[in-house]
C-alpha positions in Angstrom: -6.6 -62.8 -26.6 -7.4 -59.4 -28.4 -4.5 -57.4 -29.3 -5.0 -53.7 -29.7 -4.2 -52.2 -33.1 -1.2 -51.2 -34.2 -1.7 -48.0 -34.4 -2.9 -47.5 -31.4 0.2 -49.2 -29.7 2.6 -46.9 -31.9 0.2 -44.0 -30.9 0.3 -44.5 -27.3 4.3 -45.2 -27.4 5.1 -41.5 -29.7 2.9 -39.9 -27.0 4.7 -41.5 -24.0 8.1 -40.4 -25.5 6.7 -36.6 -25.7 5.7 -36.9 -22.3 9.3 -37.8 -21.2 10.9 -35.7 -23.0 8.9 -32.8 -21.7 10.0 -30.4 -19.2 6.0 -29.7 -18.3 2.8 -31.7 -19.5 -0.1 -30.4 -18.7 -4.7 -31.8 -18.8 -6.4 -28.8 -20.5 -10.3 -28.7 -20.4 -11.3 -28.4 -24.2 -15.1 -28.0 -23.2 -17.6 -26.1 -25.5 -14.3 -24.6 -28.4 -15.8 -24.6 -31.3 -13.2 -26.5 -33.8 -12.2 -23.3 -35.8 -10.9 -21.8 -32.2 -9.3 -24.5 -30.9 -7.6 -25.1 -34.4 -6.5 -21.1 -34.4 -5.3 -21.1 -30.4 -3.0 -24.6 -31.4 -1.6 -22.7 -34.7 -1.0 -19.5 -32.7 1.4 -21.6 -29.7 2.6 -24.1 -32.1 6.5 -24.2 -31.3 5.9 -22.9 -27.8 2.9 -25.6 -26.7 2.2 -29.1 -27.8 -1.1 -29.8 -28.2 -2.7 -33.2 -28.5 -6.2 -34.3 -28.3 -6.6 -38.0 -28.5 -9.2 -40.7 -27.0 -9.0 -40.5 -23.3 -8.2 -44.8 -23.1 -5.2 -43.8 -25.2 -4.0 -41.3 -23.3 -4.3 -43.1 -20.2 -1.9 -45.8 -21.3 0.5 -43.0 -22.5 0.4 -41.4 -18.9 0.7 -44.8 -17.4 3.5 -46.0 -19.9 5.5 -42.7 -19.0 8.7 -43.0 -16.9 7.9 -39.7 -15.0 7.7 -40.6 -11.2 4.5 -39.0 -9.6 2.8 -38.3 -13.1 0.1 -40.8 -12.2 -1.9 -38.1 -10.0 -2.5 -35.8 -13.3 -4.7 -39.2 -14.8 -7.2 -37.9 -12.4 -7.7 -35.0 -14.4 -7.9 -37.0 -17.9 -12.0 -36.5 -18.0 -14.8 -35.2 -20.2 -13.5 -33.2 -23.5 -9.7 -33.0 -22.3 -6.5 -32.1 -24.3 -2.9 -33.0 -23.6 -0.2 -30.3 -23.7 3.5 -31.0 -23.6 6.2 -27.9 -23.6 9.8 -27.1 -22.1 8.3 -24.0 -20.7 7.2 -23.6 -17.1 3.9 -24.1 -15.5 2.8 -20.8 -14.7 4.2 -19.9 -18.5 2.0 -22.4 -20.0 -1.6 -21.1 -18.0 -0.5 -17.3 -18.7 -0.1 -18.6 -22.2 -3.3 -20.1 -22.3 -4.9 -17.5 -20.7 -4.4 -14.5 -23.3 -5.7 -16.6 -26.1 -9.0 -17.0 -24.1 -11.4 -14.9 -26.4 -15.3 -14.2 -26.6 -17.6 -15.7 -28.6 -21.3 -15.8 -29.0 -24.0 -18.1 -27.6 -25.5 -21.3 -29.1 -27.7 -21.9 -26.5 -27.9 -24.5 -23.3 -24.6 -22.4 -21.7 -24.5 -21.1 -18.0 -24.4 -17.0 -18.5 -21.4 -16.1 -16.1 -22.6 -12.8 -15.8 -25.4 -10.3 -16.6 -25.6 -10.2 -20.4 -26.9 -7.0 -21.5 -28.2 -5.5 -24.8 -27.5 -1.8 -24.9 -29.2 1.1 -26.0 -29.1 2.5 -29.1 -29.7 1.8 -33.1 -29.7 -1.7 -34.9 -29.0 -2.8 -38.5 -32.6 -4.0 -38.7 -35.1 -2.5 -40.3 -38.7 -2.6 -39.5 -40.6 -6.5 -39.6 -39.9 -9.7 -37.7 -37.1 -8.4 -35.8 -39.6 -6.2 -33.8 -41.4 -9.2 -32.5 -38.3 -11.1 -31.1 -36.6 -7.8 -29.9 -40.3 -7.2 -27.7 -40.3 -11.1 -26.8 -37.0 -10.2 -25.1 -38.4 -7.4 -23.3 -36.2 -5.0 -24.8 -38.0 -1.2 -25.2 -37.6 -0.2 -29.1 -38.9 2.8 -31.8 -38.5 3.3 -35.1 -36.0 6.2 -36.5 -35.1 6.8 -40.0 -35.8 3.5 -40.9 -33.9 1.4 -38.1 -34.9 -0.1 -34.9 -33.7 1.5 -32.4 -33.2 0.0 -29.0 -34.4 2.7 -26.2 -33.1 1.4 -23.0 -30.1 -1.1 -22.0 -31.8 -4.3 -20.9 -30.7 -7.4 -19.1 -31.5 -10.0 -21.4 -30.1 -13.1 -19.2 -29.0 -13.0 -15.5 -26.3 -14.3 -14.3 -26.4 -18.0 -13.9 -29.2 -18.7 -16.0 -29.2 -21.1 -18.6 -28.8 -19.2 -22.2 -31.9 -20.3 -24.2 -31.5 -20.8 -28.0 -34.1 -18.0 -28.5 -31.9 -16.0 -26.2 -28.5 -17.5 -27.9 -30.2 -16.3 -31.7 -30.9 -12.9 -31.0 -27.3 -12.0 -29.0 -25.7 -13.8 -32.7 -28.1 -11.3 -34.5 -26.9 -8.5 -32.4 -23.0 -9.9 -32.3 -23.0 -9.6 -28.4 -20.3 -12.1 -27.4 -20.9 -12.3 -24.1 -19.4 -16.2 -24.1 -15.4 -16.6 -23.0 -13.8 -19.7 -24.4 -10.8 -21.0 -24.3 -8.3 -23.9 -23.2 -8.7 -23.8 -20.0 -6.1 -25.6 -17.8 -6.6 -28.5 -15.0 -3.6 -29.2 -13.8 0.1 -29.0 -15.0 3.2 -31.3 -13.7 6.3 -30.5 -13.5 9.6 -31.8 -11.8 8.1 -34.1 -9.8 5.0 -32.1 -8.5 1.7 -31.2 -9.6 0.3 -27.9 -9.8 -3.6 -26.8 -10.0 -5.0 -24.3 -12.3 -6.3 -22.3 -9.0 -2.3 -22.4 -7.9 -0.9 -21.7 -11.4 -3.7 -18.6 -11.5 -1.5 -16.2 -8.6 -0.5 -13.4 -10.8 3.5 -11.9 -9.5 1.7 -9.2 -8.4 -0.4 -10.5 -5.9 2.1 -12.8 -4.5 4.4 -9.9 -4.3 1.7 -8.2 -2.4 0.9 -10.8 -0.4 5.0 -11.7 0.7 5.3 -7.9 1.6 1.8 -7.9 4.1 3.2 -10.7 5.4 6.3 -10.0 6.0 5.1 -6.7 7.4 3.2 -8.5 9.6 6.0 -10.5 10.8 8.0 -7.6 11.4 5.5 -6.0 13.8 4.6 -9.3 15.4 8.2 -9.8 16.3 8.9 -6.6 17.8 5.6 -6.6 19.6 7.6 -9.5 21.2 10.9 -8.8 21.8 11.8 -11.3 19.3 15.3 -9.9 18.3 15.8 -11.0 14.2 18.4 -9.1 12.0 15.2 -7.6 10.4 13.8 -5.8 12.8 17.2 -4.5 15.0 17.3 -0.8 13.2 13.3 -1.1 14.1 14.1 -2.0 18.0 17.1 0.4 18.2 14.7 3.6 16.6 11.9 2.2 19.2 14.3 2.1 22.4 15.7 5.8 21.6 12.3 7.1 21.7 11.8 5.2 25.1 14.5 6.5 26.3 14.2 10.2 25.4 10.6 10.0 26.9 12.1 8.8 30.2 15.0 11.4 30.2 12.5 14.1 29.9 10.3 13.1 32.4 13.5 12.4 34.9 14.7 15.6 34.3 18.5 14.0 33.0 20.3 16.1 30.8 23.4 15.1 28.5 24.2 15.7 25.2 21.7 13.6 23.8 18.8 15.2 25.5 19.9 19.0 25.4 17.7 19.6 22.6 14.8 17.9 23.5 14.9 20.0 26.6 15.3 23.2 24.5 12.0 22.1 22.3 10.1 21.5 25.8 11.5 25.1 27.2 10.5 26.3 23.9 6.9 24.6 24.1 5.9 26.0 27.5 7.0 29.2 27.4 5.2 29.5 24.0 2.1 28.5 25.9 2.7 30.9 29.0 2.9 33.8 26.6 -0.5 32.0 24.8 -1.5 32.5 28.8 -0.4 35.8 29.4 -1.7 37.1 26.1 -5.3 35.0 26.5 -5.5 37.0 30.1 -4.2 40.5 28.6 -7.2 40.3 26.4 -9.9 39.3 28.6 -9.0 41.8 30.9 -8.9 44.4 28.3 -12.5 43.6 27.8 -13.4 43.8 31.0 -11.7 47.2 31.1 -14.0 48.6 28.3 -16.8 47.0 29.4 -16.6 48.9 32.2 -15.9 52.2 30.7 -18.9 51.4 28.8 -21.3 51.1 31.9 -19.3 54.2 33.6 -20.5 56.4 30.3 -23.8 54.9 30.4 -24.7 55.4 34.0 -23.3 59.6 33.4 -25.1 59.7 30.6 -28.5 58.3 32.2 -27.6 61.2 35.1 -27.3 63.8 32.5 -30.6 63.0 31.0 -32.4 62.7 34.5 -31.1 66.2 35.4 -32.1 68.0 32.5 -35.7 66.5 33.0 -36.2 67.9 36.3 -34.6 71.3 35.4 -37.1 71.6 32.8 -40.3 70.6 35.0 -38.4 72.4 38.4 
């Protein structure tokens, strides 16, 4: 029978001893980081994040050698280009962590655009020659001024989801559009007992502030809506059954010391719109009043005219 190498078994046992002795491990997708980044993100958490990137048979066995009860689910994330990451910090620590040292690089060519990738307007460092050809193979619009090409109108050089071509990939590099975000990308993290997705560990405190307060809103309204007494919503119910029971007072005409004033704002109320009433009336039959002055002096003055007529042709 084979025996695997010694290294390997010393390998696998130093990684399975991290992995105990770490509050959180954590399967981070490594896919398409150039060396020098990944090598720059490890420096910059180094103290704060473990990183280890080993063969994937190895780090298996370490997973599978580990005392940590339930640890076996996160194997099922241990595919592709995968690194292992081992910390005392918590889960949602370890993907914000992650996260800010995403940064943006530029195209090689054969990646998936994620969005629109756009050239803008306006002068390059090129000079007239080649570069004219590759710009107008690109279908971007260009001119020449004071020795530059000049770009005339922003133009969408890849759509979103299309597969970045190397001819594509060259020319955003000679332009130094980075339209590419890379980074260490978590799959899933475990911690005490329990394993936590990268789509779970993604809920900013914000939104799941936001979200607890709608719901408990909700809640709220639901359970009063219901008659559903809770501590929560008692000052709600007593503020709700006041109001029900000043609108019956007022229609039944009861008054005590609760209602006085409520009565007083009605009294007030109507006879404001009585004297609206009175005043509306007052006016309208003023203008009746002059309208019919108006006709009186119209029909004398008619008569006046019709008399001096016949006087003067007797």
């Amino acid at each position: 029978m084979r025996h695997p190498a010694s290294w390997k078994v010393e390998l696998v046992d130093k990684v399975a001893k991290e992995i105990d002795n770490a509050g959180t491990v954590a399967i981070v997708d490594i896919h398409g980081l150039r060396n020098n980044q990944f090598q720059s993100i490890r420096r910059d958490v180094r103290g704060d994040l473990n990183i280890r990137v080993m063969r994937l048979t190895l780090l298996l066995k370490a997973l599978e050698k580990s005392k940590k009860p339930g640890l076996a689910d996160l194997s099922k994330e241990v595919r592709g280009q995968v690194a292992l990451v081992t910390t005392n910090s918590e889960p949602v620590s370890v993907n914000n962590v992650l996260r800010k040292k995403r940064q943006m690089m530029s195209p090689r060519g054969g990646e998936t655009a994620s969005d629109d990738i756009v050239v803008p307007e306006g002068e390059t460092s090129f000079p007239p020659g080649p570069m004219i050809s590759e710009f107008q193979k690109a279908g971007l619009q260009t001119a020449i001024e004071k020795g530059k090409i000049v770009i005339k109108k922003e133009s969408v050089v890849v759509k979103k989801g299309e597969v970045i071509s190397k001819e594509r990939a060259s020319l955003l590099q000679k332009l130094d559009i980075k339209p590419i975000e890379v980074g260490l990308n978590l799959r899933a993290a475990y911690s005490s007992g329990t394993i936590f997705t990268s789509d779970v560990l993604s809920i900013s405190p914000e939104s799941l502030s936001l979200d607890i307060a709608m719901s408990f809103s909700r809640a709220k309204t639901l359970a009063l809506e219901a008659g559903f007494l809770v501590p929560e919503i008692i000052p709600d119910m007593i503020v709700r059954a006041r109001i029900i029971a000043e609108s019956l007072s007022l229609k039944a005409g009861i008054v005590d010391e609760s209602s006085i004033q409520l009565f007083i704002l009605k009294a007030i109320q109507e006879a404001s719109a009585v004297q609206e009433a009175i005043g509306s009336e007052k006016e309208s039959s003023g203008k009746e009043t002059k309208k019919g002055e108006k006709e009186a002096k119209s029909e004398s003055t008619d008569e006046d005219v019709s008399a001096g007529l016949s006087s003067l042709f007797g």
